[in-house]
FIROSE-876605 format. One record per residue: z, y, x of N, C-alpha, C in turn; residue in three letters. Coordinates in steps of 0.1 Angstrom, whole numbers, plus 5000, padded with zeros to 4 digits. Atoms other than C-alpha are relative to their C-alpha. Layout:
<recs>
Z, Y, X, Z, Y, X, Z, Y, X, ala .
...
</recs>
This chain:
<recs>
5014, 4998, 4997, 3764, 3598, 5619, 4992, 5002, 4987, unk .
5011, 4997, 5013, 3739, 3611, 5592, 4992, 4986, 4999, unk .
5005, 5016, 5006, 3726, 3579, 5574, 4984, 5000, 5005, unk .
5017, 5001, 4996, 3690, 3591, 5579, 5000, 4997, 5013, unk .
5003, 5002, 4989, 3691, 3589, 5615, 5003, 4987, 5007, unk .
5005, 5017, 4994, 3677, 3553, 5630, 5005, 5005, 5015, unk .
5003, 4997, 4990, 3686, 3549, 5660, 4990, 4987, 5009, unk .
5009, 5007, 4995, 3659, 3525, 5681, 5008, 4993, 5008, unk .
4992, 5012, 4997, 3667, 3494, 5701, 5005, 5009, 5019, unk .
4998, 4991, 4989, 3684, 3510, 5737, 5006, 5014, 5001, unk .
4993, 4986, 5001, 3695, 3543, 5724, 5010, 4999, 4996, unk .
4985, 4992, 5001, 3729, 3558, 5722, 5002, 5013, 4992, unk .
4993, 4991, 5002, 3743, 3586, 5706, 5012, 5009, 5012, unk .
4993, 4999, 4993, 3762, 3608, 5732, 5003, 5015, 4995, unk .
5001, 4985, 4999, 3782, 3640, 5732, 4995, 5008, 5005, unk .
5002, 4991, 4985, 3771, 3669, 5748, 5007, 5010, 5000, unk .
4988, 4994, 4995, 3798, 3682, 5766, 5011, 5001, 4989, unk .
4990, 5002, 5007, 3825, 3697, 5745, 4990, 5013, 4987, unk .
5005, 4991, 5012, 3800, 3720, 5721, 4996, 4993, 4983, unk .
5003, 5006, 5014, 3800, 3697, 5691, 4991, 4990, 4995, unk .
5016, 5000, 5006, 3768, 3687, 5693, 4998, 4979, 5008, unk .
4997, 5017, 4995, 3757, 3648, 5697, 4983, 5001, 5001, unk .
5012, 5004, 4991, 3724, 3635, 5717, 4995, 4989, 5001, unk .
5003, 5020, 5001, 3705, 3603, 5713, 4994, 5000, 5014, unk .
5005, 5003, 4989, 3697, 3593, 5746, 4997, 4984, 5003, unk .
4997, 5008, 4995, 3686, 3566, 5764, 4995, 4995, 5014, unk .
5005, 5000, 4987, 3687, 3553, 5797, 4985, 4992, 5005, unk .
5014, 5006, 4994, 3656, 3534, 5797, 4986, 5009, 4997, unk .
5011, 4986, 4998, 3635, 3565, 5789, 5003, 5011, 5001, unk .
4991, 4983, 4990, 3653, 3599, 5794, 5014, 5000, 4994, unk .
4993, 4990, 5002, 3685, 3610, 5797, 5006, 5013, 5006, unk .
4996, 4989, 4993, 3698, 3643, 5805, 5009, 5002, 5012, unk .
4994, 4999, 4988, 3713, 3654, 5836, 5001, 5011, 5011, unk .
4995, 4986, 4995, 3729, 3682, 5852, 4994, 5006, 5002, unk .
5010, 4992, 4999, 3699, 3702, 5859, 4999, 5004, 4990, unk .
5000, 4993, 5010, 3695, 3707, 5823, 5013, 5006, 4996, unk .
4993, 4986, 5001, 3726, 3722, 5818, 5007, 5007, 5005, unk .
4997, 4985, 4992, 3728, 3745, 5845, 4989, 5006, 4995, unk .
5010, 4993, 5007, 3699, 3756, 5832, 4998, 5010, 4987, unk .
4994, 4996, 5009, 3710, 3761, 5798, 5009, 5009, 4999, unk .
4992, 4988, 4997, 3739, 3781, 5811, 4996, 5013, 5007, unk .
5005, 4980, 4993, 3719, 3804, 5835, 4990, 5007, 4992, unk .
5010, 4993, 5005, 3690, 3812, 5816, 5011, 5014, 4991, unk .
5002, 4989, 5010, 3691, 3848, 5803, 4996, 5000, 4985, unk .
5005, 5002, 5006, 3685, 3843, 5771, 5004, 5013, 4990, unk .
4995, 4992, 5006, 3681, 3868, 5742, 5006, 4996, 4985, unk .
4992, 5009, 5014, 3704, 3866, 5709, 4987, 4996, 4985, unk .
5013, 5003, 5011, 3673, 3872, 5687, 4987, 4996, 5007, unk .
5017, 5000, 5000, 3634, 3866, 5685, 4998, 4987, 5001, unk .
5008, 5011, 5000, 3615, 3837, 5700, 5002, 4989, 5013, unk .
4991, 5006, 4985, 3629, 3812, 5730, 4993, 4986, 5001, unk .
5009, 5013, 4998, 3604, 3781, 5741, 5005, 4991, 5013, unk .
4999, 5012, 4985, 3619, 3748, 5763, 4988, 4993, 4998, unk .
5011, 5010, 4997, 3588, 3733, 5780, 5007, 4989, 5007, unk .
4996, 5015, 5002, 3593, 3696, 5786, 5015, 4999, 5000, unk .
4988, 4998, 5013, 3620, 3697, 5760, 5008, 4985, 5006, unk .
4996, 5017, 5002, 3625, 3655, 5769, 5006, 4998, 4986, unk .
4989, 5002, 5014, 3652, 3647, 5742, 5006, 5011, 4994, unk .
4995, 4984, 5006, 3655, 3685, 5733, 5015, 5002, 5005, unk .
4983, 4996, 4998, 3691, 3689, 5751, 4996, 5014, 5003, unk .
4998, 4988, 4999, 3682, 3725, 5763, 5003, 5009, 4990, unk .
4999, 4991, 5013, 3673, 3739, 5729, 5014, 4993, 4990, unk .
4990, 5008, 5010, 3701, 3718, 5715, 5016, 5012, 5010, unk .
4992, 4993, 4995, 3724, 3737, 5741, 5000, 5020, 4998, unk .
5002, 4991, 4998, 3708, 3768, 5739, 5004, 5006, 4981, unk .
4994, 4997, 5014, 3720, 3773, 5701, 5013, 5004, 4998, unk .
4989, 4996, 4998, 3752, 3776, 5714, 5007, 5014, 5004, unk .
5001, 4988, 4989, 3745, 3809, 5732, 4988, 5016, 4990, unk .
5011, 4989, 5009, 3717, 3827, 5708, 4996, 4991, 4984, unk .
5006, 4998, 5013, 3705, 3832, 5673, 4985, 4997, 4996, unk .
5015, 4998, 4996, 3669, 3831, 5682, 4998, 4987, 4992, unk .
5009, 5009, 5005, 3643, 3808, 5668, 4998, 4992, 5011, unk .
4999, 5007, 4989, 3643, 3777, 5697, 4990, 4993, 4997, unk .
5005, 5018, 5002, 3614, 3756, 5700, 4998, 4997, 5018, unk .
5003, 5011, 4985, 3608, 3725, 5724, 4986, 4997, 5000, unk .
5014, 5008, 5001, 3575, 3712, 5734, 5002, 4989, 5014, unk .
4996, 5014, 4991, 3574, 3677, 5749, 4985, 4988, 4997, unk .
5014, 5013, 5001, 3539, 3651, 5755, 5004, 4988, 4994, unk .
4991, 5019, 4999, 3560, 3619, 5756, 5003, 4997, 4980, unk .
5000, 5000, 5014, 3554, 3612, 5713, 5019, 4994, 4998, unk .
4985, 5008, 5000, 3591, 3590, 5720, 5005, 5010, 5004, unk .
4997, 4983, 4995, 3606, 3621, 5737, 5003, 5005, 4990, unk .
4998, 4988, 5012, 3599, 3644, 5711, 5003, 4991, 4986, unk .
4989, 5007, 5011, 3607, 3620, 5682, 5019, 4997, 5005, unk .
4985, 5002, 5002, 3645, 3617, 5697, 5004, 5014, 5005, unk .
4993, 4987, 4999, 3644, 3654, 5703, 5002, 5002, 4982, unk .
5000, 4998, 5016, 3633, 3657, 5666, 5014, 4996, 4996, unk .
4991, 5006, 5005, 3662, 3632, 5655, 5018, 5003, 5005, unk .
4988, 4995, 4996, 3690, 3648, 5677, 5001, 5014, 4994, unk .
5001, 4981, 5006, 3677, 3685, 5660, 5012, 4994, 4986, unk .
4996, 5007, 5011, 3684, 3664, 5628, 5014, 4993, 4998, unk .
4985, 5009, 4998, 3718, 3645, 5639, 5010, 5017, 5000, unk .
4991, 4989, 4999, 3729, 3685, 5641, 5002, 5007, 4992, unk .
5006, 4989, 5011, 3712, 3700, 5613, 5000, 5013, 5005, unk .
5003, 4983, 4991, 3698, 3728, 5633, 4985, 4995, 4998, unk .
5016, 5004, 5003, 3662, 3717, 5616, 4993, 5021, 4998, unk .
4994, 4987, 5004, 3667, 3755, 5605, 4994, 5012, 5008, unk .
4999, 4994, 4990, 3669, 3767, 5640, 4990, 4997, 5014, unk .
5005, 5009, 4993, 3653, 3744, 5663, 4987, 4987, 4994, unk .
5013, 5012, 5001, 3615, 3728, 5663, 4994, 4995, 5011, unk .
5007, 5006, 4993, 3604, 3706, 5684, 4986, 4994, 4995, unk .
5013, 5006, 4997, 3568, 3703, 5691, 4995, 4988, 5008, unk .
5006, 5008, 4994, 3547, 3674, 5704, 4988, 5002, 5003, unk .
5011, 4998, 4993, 3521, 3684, 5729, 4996, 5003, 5011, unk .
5003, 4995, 4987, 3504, 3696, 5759, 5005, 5015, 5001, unk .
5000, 4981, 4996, 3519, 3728, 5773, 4991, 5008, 5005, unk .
5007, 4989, 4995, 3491, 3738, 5789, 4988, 5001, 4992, unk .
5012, 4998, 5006, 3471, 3738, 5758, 5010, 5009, 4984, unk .
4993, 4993, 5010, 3501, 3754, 5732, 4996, 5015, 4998, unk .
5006, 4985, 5003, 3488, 3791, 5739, 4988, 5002, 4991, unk .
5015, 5003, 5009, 3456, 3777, 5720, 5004, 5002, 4987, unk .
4994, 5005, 5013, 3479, 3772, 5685, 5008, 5015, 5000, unk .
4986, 4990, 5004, 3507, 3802, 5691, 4991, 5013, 5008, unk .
5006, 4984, 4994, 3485, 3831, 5715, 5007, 5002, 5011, unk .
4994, 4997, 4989, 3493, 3847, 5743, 5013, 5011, 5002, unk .
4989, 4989, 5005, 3527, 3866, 5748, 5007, 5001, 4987, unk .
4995, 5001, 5019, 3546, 3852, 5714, 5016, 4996, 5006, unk .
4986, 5005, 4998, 3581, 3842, 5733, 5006, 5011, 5011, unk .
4989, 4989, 4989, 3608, 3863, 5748, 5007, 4994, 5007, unk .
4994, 5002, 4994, 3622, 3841, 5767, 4991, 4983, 5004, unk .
5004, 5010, 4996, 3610, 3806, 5783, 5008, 4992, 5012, unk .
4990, 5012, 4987, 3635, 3773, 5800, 4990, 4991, 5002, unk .
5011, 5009, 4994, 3613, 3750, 5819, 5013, 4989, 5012, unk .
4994, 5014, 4989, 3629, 3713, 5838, 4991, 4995, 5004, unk .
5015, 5008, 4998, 3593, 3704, 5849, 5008, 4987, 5009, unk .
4998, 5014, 4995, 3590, 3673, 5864, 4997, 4998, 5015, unk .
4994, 4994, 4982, 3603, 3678, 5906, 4989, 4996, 5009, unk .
5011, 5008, 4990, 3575, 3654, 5920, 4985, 5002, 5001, unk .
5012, 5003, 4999, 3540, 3658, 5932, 4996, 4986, 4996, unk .
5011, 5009, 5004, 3516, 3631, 5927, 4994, 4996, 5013, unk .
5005, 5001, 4987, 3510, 3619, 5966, 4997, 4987, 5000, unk .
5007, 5010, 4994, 3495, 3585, 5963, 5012, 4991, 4999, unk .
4993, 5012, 5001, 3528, 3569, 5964, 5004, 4987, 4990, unk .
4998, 5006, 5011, 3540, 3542, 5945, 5009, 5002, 4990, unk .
4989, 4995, 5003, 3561, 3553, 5918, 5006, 4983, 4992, unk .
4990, 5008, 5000, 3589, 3526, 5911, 5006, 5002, 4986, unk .
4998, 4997, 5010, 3593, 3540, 5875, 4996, 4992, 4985, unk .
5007, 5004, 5019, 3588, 3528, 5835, 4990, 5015, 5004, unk .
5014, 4989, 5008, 3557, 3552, 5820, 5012, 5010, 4994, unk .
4991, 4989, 5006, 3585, 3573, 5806, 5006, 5009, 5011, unk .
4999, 4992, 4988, 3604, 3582, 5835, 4991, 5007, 5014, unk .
5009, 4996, 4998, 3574, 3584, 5852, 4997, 5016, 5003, unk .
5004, 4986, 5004, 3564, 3612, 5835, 5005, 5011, 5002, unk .
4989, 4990, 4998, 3594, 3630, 5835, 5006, 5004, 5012, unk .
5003, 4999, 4992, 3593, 3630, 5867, 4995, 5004, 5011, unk .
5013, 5003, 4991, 3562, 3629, 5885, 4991, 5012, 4994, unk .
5008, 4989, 5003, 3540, 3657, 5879, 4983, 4991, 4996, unk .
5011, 5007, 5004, 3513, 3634, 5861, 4996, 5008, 4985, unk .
5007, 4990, 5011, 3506, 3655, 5827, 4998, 5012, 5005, unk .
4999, 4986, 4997, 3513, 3688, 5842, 5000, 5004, 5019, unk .
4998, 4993, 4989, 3512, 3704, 5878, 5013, 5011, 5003, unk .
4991, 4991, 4998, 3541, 3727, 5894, 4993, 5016, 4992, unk .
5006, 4988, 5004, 3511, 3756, 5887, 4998, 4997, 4991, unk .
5004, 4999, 5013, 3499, 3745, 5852, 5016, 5002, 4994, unk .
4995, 4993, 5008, 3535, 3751, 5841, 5004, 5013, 4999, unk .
4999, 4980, 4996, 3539, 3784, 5857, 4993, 5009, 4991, unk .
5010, 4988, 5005, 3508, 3796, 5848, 4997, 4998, 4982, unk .
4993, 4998, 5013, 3517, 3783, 5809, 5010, 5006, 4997, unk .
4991, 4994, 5005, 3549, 3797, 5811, 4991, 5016, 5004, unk .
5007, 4984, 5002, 3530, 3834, 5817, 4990, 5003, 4989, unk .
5007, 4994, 5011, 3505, 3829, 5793, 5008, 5000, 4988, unk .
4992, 4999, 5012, 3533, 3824, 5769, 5007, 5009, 4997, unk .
4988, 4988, 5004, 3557, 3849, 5771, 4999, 5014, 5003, unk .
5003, 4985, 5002, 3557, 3882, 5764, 5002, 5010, 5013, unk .
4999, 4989, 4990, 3553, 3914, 5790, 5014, 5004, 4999, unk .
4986, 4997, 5006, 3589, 3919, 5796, 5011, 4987, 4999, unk .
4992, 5013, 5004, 3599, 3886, 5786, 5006, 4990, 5016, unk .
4997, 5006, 4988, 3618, 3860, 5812, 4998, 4987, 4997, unk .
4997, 5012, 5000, 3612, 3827, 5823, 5009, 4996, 5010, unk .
4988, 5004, 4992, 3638, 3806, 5839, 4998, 4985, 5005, unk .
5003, 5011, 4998, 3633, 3776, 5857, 5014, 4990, 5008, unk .
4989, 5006, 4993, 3654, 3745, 5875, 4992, 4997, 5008, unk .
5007, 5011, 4994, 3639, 3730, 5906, 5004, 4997, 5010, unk .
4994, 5000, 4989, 3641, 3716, 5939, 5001, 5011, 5015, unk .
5005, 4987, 4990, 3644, 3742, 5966, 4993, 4995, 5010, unk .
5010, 5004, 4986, 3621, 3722, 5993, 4985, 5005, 4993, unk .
5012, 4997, 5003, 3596, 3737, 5968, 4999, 5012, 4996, unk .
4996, 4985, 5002, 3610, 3773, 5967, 4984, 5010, 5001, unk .
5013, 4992, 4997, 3583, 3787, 5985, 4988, 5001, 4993, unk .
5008, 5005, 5012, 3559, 3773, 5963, 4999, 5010, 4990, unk .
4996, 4996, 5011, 3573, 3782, 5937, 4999, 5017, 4994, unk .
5003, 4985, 5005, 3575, 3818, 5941, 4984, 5007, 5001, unk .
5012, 4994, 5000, 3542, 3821, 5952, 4990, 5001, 4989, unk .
5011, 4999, 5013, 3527, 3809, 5921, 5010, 5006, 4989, unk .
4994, 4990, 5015, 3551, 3830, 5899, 4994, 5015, 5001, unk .
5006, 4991, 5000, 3536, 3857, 5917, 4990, 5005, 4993, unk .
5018, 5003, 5002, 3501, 3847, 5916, 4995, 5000, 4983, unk .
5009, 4999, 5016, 3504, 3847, 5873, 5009, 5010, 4999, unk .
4999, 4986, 5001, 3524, 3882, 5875, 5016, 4994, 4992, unk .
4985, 5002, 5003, 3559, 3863, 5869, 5009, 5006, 5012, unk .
4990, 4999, 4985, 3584, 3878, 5894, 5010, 5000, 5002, unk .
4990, 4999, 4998, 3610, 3871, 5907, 5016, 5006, 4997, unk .
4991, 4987, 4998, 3644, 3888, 5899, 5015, 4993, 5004, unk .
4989, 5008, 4993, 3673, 3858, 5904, 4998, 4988, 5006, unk .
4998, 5013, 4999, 3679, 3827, 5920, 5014, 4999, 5009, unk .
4990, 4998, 4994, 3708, 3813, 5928, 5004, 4981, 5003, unk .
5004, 5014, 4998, 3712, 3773, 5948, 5015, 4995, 4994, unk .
4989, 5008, 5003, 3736, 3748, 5936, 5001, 4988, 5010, unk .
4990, 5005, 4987, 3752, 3727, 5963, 5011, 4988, 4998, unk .
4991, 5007, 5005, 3769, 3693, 5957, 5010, 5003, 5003, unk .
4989, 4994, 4996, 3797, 3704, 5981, 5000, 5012, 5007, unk .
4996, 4984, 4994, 3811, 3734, 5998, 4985, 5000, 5015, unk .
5008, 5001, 4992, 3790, 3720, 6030, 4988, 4989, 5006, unk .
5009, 5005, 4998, 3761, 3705, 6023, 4989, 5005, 4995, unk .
5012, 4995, 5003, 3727, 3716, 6017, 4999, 5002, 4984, unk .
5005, 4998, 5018, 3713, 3729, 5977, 4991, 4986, 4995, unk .
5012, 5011, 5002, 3698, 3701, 5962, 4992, 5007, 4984, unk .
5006, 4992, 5012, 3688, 3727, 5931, 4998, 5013, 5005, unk .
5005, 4984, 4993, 3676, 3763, 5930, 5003, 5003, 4986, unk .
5003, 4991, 5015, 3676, 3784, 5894, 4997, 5013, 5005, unk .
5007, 4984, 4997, 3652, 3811, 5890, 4996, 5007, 4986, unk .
5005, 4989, 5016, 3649, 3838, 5863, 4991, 5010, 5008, unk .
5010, 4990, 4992, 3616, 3858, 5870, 4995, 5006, 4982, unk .
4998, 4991, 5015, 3606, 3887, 5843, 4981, 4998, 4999, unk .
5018, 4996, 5002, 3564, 3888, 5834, 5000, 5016, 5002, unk .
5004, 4987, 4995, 3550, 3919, 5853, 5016, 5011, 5003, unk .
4989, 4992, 4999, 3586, 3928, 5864, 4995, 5007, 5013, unk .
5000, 4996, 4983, 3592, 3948, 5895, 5005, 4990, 5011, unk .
4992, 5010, 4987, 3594, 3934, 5932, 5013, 5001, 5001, unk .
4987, 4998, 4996, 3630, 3932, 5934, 5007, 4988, 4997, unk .
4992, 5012, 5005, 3655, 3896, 5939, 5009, 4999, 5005, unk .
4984, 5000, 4996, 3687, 3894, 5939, 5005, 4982, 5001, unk .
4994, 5019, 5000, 3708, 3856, 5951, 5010, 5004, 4999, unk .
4983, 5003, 4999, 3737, 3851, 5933, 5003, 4989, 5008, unk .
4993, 5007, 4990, 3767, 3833, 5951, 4993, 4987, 4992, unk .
5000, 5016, 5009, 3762, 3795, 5947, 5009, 4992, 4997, unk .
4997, 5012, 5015, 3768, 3768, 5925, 5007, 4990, 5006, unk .
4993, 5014, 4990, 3796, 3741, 5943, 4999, 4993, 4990, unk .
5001, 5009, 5009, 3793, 3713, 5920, 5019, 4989, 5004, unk .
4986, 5012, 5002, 3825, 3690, 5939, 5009, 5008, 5008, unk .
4989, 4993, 4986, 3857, 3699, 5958, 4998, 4991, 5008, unk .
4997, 5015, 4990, 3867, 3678, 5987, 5004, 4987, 4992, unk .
4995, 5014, 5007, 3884, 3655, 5964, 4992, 4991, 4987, unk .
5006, 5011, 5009, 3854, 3644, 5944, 5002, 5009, 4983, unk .
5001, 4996, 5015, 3863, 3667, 5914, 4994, 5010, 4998, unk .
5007, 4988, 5003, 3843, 3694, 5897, 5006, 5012, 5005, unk .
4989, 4988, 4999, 3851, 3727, 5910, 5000, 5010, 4983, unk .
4995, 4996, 5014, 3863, 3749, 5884, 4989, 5008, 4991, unk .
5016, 4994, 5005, 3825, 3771, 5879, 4999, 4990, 4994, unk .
5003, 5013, 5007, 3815, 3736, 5870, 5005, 4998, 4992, unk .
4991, 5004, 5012, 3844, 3729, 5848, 4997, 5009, 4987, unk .
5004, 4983, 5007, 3835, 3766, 5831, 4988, 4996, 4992, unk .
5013, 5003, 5000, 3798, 3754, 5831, 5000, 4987, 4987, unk .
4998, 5012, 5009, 3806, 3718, 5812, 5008, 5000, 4992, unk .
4997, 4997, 5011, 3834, 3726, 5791, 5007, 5012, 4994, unk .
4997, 4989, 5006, 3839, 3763, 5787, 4997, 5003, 4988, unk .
4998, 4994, 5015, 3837, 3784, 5758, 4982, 5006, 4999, unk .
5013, 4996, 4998, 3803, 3793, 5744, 4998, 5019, 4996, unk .
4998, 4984, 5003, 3812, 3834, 5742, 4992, 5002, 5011, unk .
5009, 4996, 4990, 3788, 3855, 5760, 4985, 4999, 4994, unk .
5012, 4999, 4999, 3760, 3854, 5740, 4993, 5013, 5004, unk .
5010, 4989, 4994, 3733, 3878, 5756, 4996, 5010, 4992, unk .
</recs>
């Protein structure tokens, strides 16, 4: 472990997957989890320019997404704890170089960088409305969560003011908010061009969705086949296997 890097009372060091790369996590305020890297694997991404993960948490997207492009990666993340153990896992990799994680509001970053400065944008917003219930959470998970800093629309309509005409964003969510979803990628001139559901087994409902939509693309969406996560017997099917510890060839 690089001597500079503290780790705080509750964190870990973990691999991620079989790409080299190590992750301070911890369970009492975020750790990563399969959404982030399906995500990481579907996003389109390009080998050069400029590639933005909003709520970064512990920066594993941009820490995956290094594995795949050349590009300039930054994270932006609210949570000051968050983005300090994104910072310190950039740092446990020495990808300081490659990867900056920012600390702040996404829906105020277009203020600092302008409008249309990234060619590409991964977004894991946080799956939950804000309905009054009680949430059963720490203030960290909370967050990450619960749609309490951000709205489903304020990240949409940040991810369009950010990224360039042309450019793609790519999201993870739950599909009981599909509909949603597309309407307001519409509504800020994101459109649709993939989605494709992930499915714990062969026969049971999607409990994810992934969507790559282009800024001011044309109407046109294609569903790839989906994502089985188990066999009958409880083990990864082999996409999955592909997905967690394949080879990182194929950059875009």
């Amino acid at each position: 472990m690089n001597q500079d890097i503290v780790l705080h009372s509750s964190e870990r060091i973990d691999d991620l997957l079989t790409h080299e790369l190590g992750i301070i996590q911890s369970d009492e305020v975020f750790s990563f989890s399969m959404d982030a890297v399906l995500l990481a694997r579907f996003a389109n991404i390009p080998r050069r320019g400029r590639i933005l993960d909003m709520c970064t948490g512990n920066g594993v997207i941009p820490l995956l997404l290094t594995t795949r492009s050349d590009a300039v990666i930054e994270g932006i993340e609210i949570q000051p704890r968050l983005a300090d153990m994104a910072r310190r896992s950039v740092a446990l990799n020495h990808l300081q170089e490659r990867v900056k994680i920012r600390e702040g509001d996404l829906r105020e970053l277009y203020l600092e960088t302008g409008h249309g400065v990234y060619d590409a944008i991964t977004v894991n917003p946080p799956y939950m409305p804000l309905n009054g219930s009680d949430i059963k959470l720490n203030r960290h998970q909370a967050i990450a969560r619960h749609e309490i800093h951000c709205t489903l629309e304020e990240v949409i309509q940040s991810g369009a003011r950010l990224v360039r005409p042309g450019g793609k964003l790519c999201m993870v969510h739950k599909p009981q908010r599909l509909a949603e979803i597309i309407s307001l990628m519409q509504k800020y001139r994101l459109e649709p061009k993939i989605i494709r559901f992930v499915h714990p087994r062969l026969h049971m409902e999607a409990n994810m969705v992934l969507i790559e939509c282009i800024k001011d693309g044309k109407p046109e969406v294609r569903l790839q086949p989906p994502i089985i996560v188990y066999d009958d017997q409880g083990q990864y099917c082999r996409e999955m296997m592909e997905i967690y510890y394949g080879s990182s060839e194929g950059k875009s």
